[in-house]
C-alpha positions in Angstrom: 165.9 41.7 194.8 166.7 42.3 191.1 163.7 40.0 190.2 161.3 41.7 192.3 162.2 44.9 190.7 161.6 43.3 187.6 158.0 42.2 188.6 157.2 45.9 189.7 158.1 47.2 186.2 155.9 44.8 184.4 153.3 45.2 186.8 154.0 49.5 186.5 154.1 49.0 182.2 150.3 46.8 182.9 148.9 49.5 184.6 150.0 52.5 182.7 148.7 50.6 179.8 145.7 50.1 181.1 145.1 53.9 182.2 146.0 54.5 178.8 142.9 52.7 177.5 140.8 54.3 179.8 142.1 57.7 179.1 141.4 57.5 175.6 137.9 55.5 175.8 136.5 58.9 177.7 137.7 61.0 175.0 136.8 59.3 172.1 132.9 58.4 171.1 132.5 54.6 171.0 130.7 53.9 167.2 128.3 51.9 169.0 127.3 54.5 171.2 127.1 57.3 168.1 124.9 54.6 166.5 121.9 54.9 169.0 122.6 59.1 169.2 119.8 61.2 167.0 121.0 62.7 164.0 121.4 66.3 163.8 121.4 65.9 159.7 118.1 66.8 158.0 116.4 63.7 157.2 115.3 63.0 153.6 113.4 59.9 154.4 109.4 60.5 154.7 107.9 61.4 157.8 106.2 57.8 159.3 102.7 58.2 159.0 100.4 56.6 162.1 98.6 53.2 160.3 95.5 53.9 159.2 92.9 51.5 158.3 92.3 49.9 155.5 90.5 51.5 152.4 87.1 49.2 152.2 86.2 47.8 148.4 82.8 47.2 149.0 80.5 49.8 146.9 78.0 51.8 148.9 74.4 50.1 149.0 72.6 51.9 146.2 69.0 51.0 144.2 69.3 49.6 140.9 68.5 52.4 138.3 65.4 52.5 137.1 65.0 51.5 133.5 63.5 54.2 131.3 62.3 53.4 127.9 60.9 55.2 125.2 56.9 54.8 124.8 56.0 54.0 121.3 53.9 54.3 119.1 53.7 58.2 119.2 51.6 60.0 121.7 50.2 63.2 120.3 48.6 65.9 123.3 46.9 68.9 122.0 48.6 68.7 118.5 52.1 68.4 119.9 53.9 64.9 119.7 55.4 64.8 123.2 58.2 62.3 124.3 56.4 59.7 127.2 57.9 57.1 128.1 58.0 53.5 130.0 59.1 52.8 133.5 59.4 49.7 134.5 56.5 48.9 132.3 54.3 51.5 133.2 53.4 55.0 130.7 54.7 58.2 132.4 55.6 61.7 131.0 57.8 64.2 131.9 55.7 66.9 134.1 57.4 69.7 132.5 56.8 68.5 128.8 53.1 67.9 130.1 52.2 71.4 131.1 53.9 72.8 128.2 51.7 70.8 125.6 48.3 71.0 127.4 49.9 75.1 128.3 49.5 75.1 132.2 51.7 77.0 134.2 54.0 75.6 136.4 53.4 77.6 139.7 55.8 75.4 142.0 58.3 72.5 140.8 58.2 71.0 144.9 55.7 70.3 145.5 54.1 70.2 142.3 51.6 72.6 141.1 49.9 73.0 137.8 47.5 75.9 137.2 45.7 77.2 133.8 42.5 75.6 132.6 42.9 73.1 134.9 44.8 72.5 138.0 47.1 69.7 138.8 49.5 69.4 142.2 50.6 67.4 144.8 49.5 67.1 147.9 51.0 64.7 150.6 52.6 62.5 147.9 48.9 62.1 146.1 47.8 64.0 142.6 44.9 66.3 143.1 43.7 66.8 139.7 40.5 69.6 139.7 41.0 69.4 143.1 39.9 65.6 143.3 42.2 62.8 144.1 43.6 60.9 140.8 45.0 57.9 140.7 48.4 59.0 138.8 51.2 58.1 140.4 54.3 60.6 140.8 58.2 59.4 140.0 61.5 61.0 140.2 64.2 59.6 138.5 67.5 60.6 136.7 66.4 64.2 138.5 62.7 64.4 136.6 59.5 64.4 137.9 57.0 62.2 135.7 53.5 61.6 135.8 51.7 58.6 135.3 49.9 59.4 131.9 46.7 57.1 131.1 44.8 58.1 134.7 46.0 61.5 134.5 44.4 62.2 131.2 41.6 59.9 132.2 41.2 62.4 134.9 41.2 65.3 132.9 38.6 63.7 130.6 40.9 63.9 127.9 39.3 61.5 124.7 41.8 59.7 123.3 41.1 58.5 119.5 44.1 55.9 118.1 44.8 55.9 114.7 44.1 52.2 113.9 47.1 51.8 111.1 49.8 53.7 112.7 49.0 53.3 116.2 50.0 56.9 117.2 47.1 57.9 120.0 46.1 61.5 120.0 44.8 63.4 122.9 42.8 66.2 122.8 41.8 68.8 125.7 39.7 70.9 124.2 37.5 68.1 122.3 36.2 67.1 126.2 32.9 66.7 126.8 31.6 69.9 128.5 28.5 71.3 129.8 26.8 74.4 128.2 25.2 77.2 130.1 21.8 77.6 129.0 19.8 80.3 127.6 22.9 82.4 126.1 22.8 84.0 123.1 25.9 83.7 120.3 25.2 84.4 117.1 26.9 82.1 114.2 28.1 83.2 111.2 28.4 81.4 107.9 30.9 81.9 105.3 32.6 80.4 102.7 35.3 81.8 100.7 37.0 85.4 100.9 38.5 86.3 97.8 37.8 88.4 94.7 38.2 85.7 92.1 35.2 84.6 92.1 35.3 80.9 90.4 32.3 79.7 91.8 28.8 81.0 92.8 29.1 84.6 93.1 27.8 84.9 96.4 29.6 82.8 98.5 32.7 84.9 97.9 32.9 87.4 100.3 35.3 90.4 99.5 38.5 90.7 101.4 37.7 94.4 101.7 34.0 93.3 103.3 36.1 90.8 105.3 38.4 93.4 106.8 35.5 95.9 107.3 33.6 93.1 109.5 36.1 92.2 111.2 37.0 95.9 112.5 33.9 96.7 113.5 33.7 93.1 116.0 36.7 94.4 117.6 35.9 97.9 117.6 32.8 97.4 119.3 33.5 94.8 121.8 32.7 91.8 120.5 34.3 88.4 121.2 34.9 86.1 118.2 35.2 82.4 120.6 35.5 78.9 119.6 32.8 76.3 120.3 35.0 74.8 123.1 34.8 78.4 124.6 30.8 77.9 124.9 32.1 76.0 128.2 32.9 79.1 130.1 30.7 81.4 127.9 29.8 83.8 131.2 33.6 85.0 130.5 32.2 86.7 127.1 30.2 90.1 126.8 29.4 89.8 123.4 30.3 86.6 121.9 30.3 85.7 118.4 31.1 82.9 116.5 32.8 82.8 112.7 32.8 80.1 110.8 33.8 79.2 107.0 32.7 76.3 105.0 35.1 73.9 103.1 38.4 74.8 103.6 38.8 77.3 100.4 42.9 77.9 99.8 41.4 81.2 100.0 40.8 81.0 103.5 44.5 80.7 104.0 46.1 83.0 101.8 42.8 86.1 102.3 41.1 85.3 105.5 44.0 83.8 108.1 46.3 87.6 107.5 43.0 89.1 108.6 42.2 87.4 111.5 46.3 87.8 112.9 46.2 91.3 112.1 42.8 91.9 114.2 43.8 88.8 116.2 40.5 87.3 115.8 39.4 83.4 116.4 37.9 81.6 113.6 36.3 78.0 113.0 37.4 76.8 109.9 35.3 73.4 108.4 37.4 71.0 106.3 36.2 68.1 104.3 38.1 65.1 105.4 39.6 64.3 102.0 39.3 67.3 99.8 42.9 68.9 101.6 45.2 69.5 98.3 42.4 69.3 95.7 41.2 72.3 93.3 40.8 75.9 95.0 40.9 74.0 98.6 44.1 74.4 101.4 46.4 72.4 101.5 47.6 70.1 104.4 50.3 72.4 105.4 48.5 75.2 105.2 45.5 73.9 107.2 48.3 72.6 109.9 49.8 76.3 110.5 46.0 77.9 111.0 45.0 75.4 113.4 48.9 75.8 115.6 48.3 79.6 115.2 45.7 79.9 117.8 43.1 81.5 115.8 41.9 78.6 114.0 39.6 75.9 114.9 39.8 72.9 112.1 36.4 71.2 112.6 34.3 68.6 110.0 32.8 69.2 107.5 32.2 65.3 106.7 34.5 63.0 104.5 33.1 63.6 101.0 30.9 66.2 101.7 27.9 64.2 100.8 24.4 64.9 101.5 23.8 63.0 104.7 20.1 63.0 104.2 20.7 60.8 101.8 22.8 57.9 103.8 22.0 55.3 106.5 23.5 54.2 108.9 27.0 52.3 108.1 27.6 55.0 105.7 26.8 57.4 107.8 29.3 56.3 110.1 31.6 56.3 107.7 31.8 60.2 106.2 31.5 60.9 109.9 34.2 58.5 111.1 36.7 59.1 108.2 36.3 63.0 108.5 37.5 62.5 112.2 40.8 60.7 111.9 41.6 62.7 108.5 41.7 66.1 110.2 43.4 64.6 113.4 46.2 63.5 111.2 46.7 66.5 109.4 45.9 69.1 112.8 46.8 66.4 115.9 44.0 67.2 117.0 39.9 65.7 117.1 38.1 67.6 116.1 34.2 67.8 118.0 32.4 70.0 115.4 30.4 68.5 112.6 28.6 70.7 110.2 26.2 69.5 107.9 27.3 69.6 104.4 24.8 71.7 102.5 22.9 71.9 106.0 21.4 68.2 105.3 20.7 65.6 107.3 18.0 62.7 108.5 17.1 61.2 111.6 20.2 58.9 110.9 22.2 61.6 111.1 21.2 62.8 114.9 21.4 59.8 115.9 25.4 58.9 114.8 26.6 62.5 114.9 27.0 62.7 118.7 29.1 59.1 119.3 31.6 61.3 117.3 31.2 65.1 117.5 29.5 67.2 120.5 27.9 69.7 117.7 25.7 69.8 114.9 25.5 72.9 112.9 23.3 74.0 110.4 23.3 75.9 107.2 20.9 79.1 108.3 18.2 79.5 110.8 19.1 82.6 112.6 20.4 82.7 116.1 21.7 80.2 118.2 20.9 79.9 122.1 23.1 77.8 124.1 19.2 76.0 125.5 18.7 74.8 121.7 19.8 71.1 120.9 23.4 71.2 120.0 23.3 69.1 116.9 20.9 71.2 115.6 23.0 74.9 115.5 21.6 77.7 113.9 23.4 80.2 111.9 23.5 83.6 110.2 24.7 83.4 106.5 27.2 86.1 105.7 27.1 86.2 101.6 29.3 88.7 99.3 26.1 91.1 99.7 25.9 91.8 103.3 26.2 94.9 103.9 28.3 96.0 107.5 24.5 97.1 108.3 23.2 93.9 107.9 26.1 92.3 109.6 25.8 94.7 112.5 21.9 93.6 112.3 23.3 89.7 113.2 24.8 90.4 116.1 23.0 92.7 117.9 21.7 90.0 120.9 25.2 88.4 121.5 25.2 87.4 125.5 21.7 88.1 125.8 
């Protein structure tokens, strides 16, 4: 009996042991059971962002960058070196640096359009030049629009004379060929220097006070004072006239050019091809301001200022030749005018003058009409004793 009693207690001592452990397992969390709750602290650890795919390496498919190169020798348009260039092998410029030297306006940049003496634009990815298909190619690149330049000048009939020792090619617009309308009448006037030191024969030095007084009255009573280029469009003129001065007299810088900018008359100036520098003539400098002024013409008044009627043929050439690329260095630009030095010349003459010029002119012979042969150009001569009557007496049929 005592042993079962025994038994019962241990049994009794087991279970309230037992109940024990349960009791306090209810109570008290279990750590593996806190482990899996969520924190309620503020996590400092970054937010998991979703995967997201790789960045690629490979660069985008471009095309390889054109390679531009500068165009040498220079290339000289209407007395302005310009900057043309090569891409990929082939002569382009700029279109913007194009109509600024040849002065066009630029009316619309896309498509392009061109407008002034001539016209150039783009129609359907094609260069209308005049209005007639040209073969010039168009090209953007590095954001500039370029022009192809060799059959877009071609197009324009732009001559091009290259300077056989330096290479440098200068283009000229207004030395183009042109047609003339016939049966117009523009007087010519010769002079020679404007000054009151008179060095030389007396009469050739026309007053600057006669000068000024001649001038006022063209512009007071409507006359035009043009350009032999301008002959092209002559129609535009009421009353055109024509002035020209023989030799290239330093006078005709420091007199004459203040005259013609204050009455903002044109002028054709003749220059002998290597006299620019020497005794009482201008200078190269000063001969390179009148012609970017826009009121002088430099034209030819041969190399040496021989006699021509005296030369044949290779010699000929030569004054005529040399005269040419001597006043397109110093100017930029050819000139297309020859007068005859001393009004002389031979059959030789006529017959080289127009592979190099598109005018003849004479020493006197009265008035010129645009019908007459134009190496054969008749003038009035202005002296230092023409009186504004007599002058007046000159022009009295201009656009007749």
């Amino acid at each position: 009996m005592k042993k079962a009693i025994i038994v019962l207690s241990v049994i009794l001592a087991v279970l309230l042991v037992i109940a024990g452990i349960l009791y306090f397992t209810d109570i008290l969390p279990d750590e593996s059971v806190e482990a899996t709750l969520p924190s309620t602290e503020p996590s400092t650890e970054p937010p998991t962002q979703p995967p997201t795919e790789p960045e690629s390496t490979e660069a985008p498919s471009t095309e390889p960058a054109l390679e531009i190169l500068p165009y040498t020798p220079s290339v000289v348009l209407n007395g302005k070196t310009v900057e043309s260039v090569l891409i990929e092998g082939v002569h382009y410029i700029a279109a913007d640096l194009f109509s600024e030297a040849v002065e066009l306006t630029v009316e619309s940049g896309a498509p392009l359009k061109l407008s002034g003496t001539d016209t150039v634009e783009e129609a359907d990815g094609v260069l209308l030049v005049n209005g007639a298909p040209c073969e010039a190619s168009l090209l953007t690149a590095e954001e500039t629009l370029y022009l192809e330049f060799d059959p877009l000048t071609e197009a324009l009939g732009y001559p091009c004379l290259t300077d056989g020792e330096t290479g440098i090619r200068y283009y000229t617009p207004t030395a183009r060929r042109f047609d003339i309308p016939e049966n117009v009448n523009v007087p010519v006037l010769m002079y020679h220097a404007v000054s009151d030191d008179m060095w030389g024969i007396n009469e050739l030095f026309v007053s600057p006070s006669s000068m000024e007084e001649q001038l006022a009255y063209l512009t007071e009573n409507g006359y035009d004072a043009i350009w032999f280029e301008d002959l092209a469009h002559v129609e535009d003129y009421d009353k055109p006239v024509i002035l020209t001065f023989d030799d290239g007299y330093d006078d005709n810088y420091t007199e004459l050019f203040p005259l013609l900018q204050k009455y903002n008359v044109k002028a054709t100036v003749f220059v002998i091809g290597n006299a620019p520098g020497t005794s009482h003539k201008a200078t190269e400098e000063q001969i390179r301001e009148m012609s970017d002024s826009g009121l002088v013409s430099i034209q030819s008044h041969s190399y040496t200022h021989a006699d021509l009627d005296t030369l044949g043929y290779d010699d000929t050439v030569y004054e005529l030749e040399q005269s040419k690329l001597a006043i397109t260095r110093i100017t930029g630009k050819e000139p297309y005018v020859l007068c005859y030095p001393t009004g002389k010349y031979n059959d030789c003459t006529l017959e080289v003058a127009p592979q190099y010029y598109m005018f003849g002119i004479k020493m006197v012979g009265g008035l010129y009409n645009t019908s007459q042969d134009p190496f054969l150009v008749n003038r009035y001569y202005v002296s230092r004793y023409t009186d504004i009557y007599t002058f007046a007496s000159f022009l009295s049929y201009a656009g007749t």
